[in-house]
C-alpha positions as CSV (number, residue, x, y, z in Angstrom):
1,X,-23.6,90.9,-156.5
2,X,-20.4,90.5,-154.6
3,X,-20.9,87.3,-152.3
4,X,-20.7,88.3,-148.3
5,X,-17.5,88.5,-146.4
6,X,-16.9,86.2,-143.3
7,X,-17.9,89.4,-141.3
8,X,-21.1,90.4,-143.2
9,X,-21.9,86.8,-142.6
10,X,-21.0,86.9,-138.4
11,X,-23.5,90.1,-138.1
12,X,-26.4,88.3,-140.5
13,X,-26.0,85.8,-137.8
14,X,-25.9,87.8,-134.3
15,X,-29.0,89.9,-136.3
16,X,-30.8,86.5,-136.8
17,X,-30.0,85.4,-133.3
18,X,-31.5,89.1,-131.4
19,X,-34.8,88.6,-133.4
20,X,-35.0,85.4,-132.1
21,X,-34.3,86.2,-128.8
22,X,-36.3,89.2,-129.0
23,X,-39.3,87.6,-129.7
24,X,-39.3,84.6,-127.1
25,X,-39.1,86.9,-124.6
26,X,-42.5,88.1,-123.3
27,X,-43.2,91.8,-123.5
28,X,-43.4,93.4,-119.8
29,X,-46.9,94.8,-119.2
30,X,-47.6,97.0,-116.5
31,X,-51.1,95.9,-115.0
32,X,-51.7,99.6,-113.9
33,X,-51.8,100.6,-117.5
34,X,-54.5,98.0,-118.6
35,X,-56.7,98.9,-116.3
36,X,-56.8,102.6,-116.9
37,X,-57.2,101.6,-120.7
38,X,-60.3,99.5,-119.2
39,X,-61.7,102.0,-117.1
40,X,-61.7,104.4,-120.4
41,X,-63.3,102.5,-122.2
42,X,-66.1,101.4,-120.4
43,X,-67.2,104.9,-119.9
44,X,-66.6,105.3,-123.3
45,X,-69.3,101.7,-124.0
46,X,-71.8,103.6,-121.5
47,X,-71.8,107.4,-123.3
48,X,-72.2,105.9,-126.6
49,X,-75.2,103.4,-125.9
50,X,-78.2,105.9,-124.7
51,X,-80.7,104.4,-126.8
52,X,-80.3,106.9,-129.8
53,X,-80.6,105.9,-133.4
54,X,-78.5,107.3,-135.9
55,X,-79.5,109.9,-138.2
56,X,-81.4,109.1,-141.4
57,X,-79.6,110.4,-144.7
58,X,-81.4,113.4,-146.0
59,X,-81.6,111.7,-149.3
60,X,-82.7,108.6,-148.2
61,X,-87.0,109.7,-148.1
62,X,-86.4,111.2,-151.1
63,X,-84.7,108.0,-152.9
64,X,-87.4,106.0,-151.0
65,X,-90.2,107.6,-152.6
66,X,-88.2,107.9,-156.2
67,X,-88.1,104.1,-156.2
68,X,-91.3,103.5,-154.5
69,X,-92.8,105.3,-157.9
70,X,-90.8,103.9,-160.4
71,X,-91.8,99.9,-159.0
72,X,-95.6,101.3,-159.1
73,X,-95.2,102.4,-162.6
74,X,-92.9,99.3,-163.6
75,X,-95.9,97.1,-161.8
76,X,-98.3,99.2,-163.9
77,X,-97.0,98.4,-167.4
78,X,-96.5,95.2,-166.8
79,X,-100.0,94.3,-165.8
80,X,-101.3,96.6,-168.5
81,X,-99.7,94.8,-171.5
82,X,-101.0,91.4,-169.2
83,X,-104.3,92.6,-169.9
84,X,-103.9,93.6,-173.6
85,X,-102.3,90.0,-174.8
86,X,-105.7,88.6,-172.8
87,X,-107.8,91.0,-174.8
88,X,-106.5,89.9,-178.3
């Protein structure tokens, strides 16, 4: 790569000076914006929090009683070979 000319290196150096100027100064915010954006969104808090639950998957019962079976039988076979080792 060709090394940078005295110009190249005079913009890399105004660039470098803008960002920093750029970001010491303080963005302007207009308070009238910020509290429409509050205003939203506290109606938007209120709609959303009535107290409903949110919907069950339809699978989920079914999984529940799926696994709710195979621990029974799992619990089963485990106590029956328990009881035969006691038996011998």
């Amino acid at each position: 790569m060709p090394k940078k000319t005295r110009k190249e290196k005079i913009i890399a150096q105004y660039r470098k000076q803008l960002q920093m100027i750029k970001s010491q100064t303080p963005a302007v915010i207009n308070i009238t914006d910020v509290k429409s954006d509050i205003k939203e969104i506290s109606t938007k808090t209120e709609n959303t929090n009535s107290g409903i639950l949110p919907k069950v998957s339809p699978y989920f019962y079914g999984d529940l009683k799926k696994s709710i079976l195979l621990i029974m039988f799992i619990l089963i076979i485990e106590t029956g070979l328990f009881f035969s080792q006691l038996i011998k």
